[in-house]
C-alpha positions in Angstrom: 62.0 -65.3 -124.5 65.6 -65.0 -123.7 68.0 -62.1 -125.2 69.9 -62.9 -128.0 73.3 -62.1 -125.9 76.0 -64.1 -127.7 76.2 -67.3 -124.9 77.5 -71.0 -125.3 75.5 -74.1 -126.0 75.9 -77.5 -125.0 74.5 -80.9 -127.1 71.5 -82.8 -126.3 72.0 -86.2 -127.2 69.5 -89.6 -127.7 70.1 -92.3 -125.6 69.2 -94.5 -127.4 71.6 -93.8 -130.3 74.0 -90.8 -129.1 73.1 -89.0 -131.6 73.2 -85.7 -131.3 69.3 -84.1 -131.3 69.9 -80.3 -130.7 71.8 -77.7 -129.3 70.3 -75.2 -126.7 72.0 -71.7 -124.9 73.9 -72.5 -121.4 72.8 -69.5 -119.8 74.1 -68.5 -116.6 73.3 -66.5 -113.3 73.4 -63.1 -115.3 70.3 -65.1 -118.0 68.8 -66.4 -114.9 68.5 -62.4 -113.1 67.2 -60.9 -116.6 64.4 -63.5 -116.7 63.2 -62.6 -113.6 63.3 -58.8 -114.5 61.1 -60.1 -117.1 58.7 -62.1 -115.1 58.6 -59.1 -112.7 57.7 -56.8 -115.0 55.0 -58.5 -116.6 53.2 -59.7 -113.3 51.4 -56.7 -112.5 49.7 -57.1 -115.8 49.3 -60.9 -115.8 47.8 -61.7 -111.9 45.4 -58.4 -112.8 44.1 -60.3 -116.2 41.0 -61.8 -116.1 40.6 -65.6 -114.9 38.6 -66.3 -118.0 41.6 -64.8 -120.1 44.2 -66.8 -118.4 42.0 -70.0 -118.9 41.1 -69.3 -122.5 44.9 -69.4 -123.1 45.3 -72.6 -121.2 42.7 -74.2 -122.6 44.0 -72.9 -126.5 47.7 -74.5 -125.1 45.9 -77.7 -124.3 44.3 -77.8 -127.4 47.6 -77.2 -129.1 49.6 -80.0 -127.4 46.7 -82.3 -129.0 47.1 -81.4 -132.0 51.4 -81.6 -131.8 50.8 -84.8 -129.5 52.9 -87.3 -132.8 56.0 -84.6 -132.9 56.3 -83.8 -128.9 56.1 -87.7 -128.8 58.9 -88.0 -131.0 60.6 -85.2 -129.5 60.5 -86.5 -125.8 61.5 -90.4 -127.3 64.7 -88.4 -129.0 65.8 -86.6 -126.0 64.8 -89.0 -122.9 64.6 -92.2 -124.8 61.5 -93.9 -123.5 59.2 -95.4 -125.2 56.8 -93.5 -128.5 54.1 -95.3 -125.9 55.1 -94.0 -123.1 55.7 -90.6 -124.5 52.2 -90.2 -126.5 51.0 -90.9 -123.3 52.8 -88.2 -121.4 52.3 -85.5 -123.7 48.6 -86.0 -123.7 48.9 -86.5 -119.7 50.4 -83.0 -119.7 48.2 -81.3 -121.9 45.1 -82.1 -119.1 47.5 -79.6 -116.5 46.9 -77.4 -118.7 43.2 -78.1 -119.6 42.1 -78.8 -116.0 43.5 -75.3 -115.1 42.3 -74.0 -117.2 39.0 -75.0 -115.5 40.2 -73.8 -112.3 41.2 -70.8 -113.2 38.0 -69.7 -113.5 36.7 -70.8 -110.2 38.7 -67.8 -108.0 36.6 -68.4 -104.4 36.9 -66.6 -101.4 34.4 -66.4 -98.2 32.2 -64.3 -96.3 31.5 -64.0 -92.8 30.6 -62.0 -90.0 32.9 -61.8 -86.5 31.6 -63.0 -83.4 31.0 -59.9 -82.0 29.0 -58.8 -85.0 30.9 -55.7 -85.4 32.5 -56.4 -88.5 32.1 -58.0 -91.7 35.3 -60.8 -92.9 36.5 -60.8 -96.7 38.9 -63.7 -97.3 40.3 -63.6 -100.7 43.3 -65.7 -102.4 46.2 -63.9 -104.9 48.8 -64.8 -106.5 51.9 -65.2 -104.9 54.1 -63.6 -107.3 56.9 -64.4 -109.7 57.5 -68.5 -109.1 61.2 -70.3 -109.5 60.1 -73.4 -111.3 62.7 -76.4 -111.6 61.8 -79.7 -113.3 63.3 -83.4 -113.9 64.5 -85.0 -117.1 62.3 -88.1 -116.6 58.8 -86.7 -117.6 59.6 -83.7 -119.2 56.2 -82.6 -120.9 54.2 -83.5 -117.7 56.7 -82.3 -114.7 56.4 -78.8 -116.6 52.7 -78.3 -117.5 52.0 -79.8 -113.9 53.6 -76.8 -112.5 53.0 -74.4 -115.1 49.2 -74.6 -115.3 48.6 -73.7 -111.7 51.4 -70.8 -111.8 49.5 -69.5 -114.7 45.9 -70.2 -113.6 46.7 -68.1 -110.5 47.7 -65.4 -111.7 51.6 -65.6 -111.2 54.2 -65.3 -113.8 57.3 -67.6 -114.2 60.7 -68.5 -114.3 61.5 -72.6 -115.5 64.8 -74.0 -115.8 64.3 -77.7 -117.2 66.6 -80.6 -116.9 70.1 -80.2 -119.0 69.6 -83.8 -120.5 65.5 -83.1 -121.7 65.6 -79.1 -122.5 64.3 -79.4 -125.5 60.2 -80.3 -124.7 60.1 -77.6 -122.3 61.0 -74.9 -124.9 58.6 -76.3 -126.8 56.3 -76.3 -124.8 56.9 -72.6 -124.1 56.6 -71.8 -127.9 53.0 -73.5 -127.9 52.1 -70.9 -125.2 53.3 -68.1 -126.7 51.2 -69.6 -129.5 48.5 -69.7 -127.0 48.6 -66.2 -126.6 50.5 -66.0 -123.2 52.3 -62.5 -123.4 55.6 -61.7 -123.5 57.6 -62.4 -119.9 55.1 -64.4 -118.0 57.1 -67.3 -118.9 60.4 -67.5 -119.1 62.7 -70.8 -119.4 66.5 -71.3 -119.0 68.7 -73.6 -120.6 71.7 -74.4 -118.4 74.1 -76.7 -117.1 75.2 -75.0 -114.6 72.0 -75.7 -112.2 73.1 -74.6 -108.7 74.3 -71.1 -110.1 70.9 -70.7 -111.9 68.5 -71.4 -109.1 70.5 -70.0 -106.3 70.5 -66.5 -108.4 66.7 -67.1 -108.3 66.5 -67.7 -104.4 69.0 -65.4 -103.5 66.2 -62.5 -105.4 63.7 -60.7 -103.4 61.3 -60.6 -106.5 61.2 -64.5 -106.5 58.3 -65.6 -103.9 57.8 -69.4 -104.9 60.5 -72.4 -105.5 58.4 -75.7 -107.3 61.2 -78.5 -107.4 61.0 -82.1 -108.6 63.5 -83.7 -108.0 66.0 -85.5 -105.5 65.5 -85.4 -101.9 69.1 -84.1 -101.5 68.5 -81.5 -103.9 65.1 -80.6 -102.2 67.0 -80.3 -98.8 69.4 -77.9 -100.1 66.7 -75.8 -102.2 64.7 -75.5 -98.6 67.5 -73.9 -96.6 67.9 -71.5 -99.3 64.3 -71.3 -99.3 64.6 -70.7 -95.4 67.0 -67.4 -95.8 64.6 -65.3 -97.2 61.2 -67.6 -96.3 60.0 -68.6 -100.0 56.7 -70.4 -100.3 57.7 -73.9 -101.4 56.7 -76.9 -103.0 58.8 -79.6 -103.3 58.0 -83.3 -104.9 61.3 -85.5 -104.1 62.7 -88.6 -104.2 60.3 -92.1 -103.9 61.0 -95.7 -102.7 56.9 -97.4 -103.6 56.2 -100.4 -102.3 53.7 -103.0 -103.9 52.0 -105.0 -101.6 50.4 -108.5 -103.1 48.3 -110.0 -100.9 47.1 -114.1 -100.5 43.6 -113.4 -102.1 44.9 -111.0 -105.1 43.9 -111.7 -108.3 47.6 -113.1 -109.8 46.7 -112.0 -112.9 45.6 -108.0 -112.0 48.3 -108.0 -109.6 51.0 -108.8 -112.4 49.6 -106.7 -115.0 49.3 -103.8 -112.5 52.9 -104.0 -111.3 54.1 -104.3 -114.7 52.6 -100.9 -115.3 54.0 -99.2 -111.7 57.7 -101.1 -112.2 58.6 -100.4 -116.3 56.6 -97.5 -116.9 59.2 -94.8 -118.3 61.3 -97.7 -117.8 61.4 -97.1 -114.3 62.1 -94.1 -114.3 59.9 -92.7 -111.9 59.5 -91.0 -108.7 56.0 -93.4 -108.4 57.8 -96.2 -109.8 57.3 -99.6 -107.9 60.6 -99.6 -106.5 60.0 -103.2 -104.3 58.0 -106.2 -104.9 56.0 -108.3 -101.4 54.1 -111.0 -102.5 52.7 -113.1 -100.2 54.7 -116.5 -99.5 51.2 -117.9 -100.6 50.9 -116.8 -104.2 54.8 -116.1 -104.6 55.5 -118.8 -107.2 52.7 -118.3 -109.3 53.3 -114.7 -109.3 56.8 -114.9 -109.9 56.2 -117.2 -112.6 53.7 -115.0 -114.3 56.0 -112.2 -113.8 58.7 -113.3 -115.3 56.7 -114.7 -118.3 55.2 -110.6 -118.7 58.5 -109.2 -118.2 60.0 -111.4 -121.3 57.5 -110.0 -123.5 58.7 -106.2 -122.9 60.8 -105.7 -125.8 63.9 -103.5 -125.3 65.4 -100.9 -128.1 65.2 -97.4 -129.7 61.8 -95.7 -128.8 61.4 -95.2 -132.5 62.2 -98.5 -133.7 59.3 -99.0 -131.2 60.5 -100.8 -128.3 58.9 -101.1 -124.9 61.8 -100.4 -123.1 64.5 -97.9 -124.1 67.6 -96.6 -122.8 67.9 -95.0 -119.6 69.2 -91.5 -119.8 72.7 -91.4 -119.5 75.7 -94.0 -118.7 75.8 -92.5 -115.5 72.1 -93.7 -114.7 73.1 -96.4 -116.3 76.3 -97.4 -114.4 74.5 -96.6 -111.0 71.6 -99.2 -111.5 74.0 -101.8 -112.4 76.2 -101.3 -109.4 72.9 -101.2 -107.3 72.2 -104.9 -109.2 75.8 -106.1 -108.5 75.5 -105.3 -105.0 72.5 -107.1 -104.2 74.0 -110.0 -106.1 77.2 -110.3 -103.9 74.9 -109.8 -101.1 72.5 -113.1 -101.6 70.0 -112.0 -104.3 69.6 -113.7 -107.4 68.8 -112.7 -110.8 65.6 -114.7 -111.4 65.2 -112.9 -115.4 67.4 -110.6 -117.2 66.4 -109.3 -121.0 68.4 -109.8 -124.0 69.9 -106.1 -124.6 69.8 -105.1 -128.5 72.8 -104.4 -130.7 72.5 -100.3 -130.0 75.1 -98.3 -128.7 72.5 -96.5 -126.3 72.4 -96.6 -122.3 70.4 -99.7 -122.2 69.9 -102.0 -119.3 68.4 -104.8 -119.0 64.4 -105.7 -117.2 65.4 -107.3 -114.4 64.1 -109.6 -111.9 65.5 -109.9 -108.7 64.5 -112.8 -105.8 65.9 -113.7 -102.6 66.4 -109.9 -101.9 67.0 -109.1 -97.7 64.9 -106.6 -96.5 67.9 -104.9 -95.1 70.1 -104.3 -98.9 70.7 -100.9 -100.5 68.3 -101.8 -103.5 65.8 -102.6 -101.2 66.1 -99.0 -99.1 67.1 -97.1 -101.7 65.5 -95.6 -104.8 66.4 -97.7 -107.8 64.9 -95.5 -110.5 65.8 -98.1 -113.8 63.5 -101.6 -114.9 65.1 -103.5 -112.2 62.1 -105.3 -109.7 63.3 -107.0 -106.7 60.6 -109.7 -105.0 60.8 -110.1 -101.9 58.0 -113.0 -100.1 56.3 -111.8 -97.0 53.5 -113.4 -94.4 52.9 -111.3 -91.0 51.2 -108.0 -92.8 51.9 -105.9 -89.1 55.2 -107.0 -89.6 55.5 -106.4 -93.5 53.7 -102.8 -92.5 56.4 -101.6 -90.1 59.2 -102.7 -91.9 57.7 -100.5 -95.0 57.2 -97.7 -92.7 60.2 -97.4 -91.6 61.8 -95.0 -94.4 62.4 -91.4 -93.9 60.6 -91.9 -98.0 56.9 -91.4 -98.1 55.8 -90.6 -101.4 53.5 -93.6 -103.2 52.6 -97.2 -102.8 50.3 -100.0 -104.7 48.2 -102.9 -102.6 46.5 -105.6 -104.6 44.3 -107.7 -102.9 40.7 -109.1 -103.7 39.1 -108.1 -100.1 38.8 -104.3 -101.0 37.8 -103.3 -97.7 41.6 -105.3 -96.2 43.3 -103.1 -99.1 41.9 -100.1 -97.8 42.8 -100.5 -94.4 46.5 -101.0 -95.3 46.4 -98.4 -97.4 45.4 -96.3 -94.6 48.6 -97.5 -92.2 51.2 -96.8 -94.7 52.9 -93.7 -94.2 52.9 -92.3 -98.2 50.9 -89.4 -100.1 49.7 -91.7 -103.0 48.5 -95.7 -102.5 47.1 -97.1 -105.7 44.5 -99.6 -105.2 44.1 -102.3 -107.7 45.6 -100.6 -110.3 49.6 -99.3 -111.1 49.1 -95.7 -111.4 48.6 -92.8 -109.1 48.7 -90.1 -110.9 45.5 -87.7 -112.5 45.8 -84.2 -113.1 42.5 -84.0 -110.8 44.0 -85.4 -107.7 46.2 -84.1 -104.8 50.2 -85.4 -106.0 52.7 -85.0 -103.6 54.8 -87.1 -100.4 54.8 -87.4 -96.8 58.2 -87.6 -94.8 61.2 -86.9 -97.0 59.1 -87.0 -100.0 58.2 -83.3 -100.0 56.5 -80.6 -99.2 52.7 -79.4 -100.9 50.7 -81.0 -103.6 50.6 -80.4 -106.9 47.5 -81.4 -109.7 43.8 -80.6 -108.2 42.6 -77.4 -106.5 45.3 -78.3 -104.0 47.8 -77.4 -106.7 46.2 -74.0 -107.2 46.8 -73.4 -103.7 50.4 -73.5 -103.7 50.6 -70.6 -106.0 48.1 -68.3 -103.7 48.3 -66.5 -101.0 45.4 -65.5 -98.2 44.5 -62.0 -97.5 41.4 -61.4 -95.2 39.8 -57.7 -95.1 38.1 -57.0 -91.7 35.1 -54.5 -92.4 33.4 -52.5 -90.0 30.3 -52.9 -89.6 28.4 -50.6 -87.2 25.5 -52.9 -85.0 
């Protein structure tokens, strides 16, 4: 999809071995600028094809990640080092983007009415915005693409991608299934790069770029929306997380753990819905510590494809910054109630870790810890507990267990995030509304609300003599 120009590549390692998995083009600004003459010059086509066109090709793509679910699995584990688990999982998790657009894309509604005065007749209809600036993380990097890509391409609009420098590889993959799909020539177009400002600022600084999609950091997001401001580009932005669990007196111990387990370690982590701090009720907190503990020993820690639990996390720089986030909270009071035996690899490993005695008040607590690190933290006074987790400028999920359904409800109501999962450790269904409040983001992406952010309204008024 990109020219053959003569360009530099750049390594993408394991982390789990540092190995060396591939090599891919480091384009630049120039790459960046000829995709989007690409993209713009197949859109006219592409938002005039035929919803059931568009869908049939979705649907094929989804029916083709299936049946390449064991060697995208493999792929991911080799370039982002989680889990052949975890990974299976995610491909098939992404492959419903593409299938439940494909559903939607068929389903192109408008409305009908007459004006109050009865003079004329009212036409609302919904387009495409145009060619869409799509940026996605190294952390899922099957499902962060097909989330965004599925909608782009349901509504009609044709796309630019640049995926993460450490994970390129499933996103040109990806792109290859689609083309196997039958998506024609231009309406997708990915870019390798390390150089990630210079790429996406060429594509906000173009007038034929109408839509940024960015997961990501919150700084990153703050920056992307004043570029967004200059030339006032619909945007969509899914940022950085800090989700609470909340464990009340009359959870089930068991559920509760087992949940957790699922919204800390998942992806190792690494993850914007991750579980990022632990309140347990000072009622249950021993027993749930103790059963914690006893789970978290049991998550083995290695290569993906030796088939650990736990891998590596992506890089030594990931690596170093949870540590120094552990280290801190040490010298400030906590104390390390579990760490994991790390294997003989010469990956980024770090250890599952279990943290007690936490203040309310430390940097792991506030800040985003994004590795298999869970600080608990014992609480009693839920108004209390509720506006001390309210006050973040972070708003994206949270998890409340509790056996009174109706109580979990209600405090699911007062906390200020997009997502609370009830009962249960995930969030996340292609079906359902994903996205933050506060500092967490901007839009939603998954469910017709995901459709949306790739449409625009235009009304026709119709006269209509009386």
């Amino acid at each position: 999809m990109i020219d053959q120009i003569t360009t530099p590549t750049f390594a993408v390692e394991d982390p789990a071995t540092l190995e060396v998995v591939g090599h891919v083009r480091d384009l630049g600004p120039a790459h960046a600028r000829a995709a989007v003459d690409r993209a713009a010059a197949a859109f006219p086509s592409w938002s005039r094809a035929a919803p059931r066109r568009r869908a049939d090709i979705l649907r094929r793509a989804y029916e083709l990640m299936l049946r390449d679910r064991d060697e995208l699995a493999t792929l991911i584990s080799r370039e982002n080092g989680k889990s052949v688990l975890d990974a299976t999982g995610e491909v098939v998790y992404a492959a419903e983007f593409f299938r439940w657009y494909s559903e939607e894309a068929v389903r192109a509604d408008g409305e009908y009415g007459i004006s109050p005065a009865g003079e004329a007749r009212t036409i609302v209809t919904r387009r495409p915005v145009g060619v869409a600036a799509l940026v996605t993380p190294w952390n899922f990097p099957a499902a962060m693409a097909t989330r965004k890509i599925g909608p782009a391409l349901a509504a009609g609009c044709t796309a630019v991608v640049k995926p993460a420098a450490l994970t390129p590889l499933t996103m040109l993959a990806i792109a290859e299934i689609l083309g196997e799909a039958g998506l024609p020539e231009g309406v997708l177009e990915v870019v390798t790069t390390r150089s990630s400002g210079a790429v996406v600022s060429a594509w906000m600084a173009d007038d034929r770029v109408r839509k940024i999609s960015f997961t990501g950091s919150t700084e990153v997001g703050r920056t992307l929306l004043h570029q967004a401001a200059d030339r006032i580009v619909n945007a969509s932005m899914e940022l950085g997380g800090n989700a609470p669990v909340i464990v009340t007196e009359d959870a089930d111990v068991a559920a509760a753990v087992e949940g957790t387990l699922v919204a800390k370690f998942r992806n190792g982590g690494q993850a914007c819905t991750a579980a990022n701090r632990v309140y347990v009720h000072a009622d249950i907190a021993r027993p749930f510590l103790d059963a914690f503990v006893a789970a978290v020993d049991k998550l083995t820690v290695g290569p993906a494809l030796d088939g650990a639990v736990i891998g590596p996390l992506v890089s030594a720089n990931e690596r170093q910054r949870v540590s120094d986030a552990v280290e801190l909270a040490v010298r400030n009071g906590a104390r390390v109630a579990y760490a994991a035996e790390l294997p003989a690899a010469p990956g980024h490993f770090y250890p599952p870790t279990v943290l007690v005695g936490v203040a309310r008040d430390s940097t792991i607590v506030s800040e985003e810890i994004f590795g298999p690190v869970a600080p608990i933290l014992e609480w009693t006074d839920e108004d209390d507990l509720l506006d001390h987790l309210n006050d973040s400028e972070l708003g994206l999920a949270a998890y409340v267990f509790a056996g009174d359904l109706a109580r979990a409800i209600r405090i699911a109501e007062r906390l200020e995030v997009g997502m609370v999962g009830i009962n249960r450790g995930m969030v996340s269904d292609p079906s359902a509304p994903f996205g933050g409040v506060k500092q967490s983001g901007l839009g939603r992406e998954g469910s017709r609300d995901g459709l949306r952010e790739y449409q625009e309204t235009q009304y026709l008024s119709v006269d209509w003599p009386t």
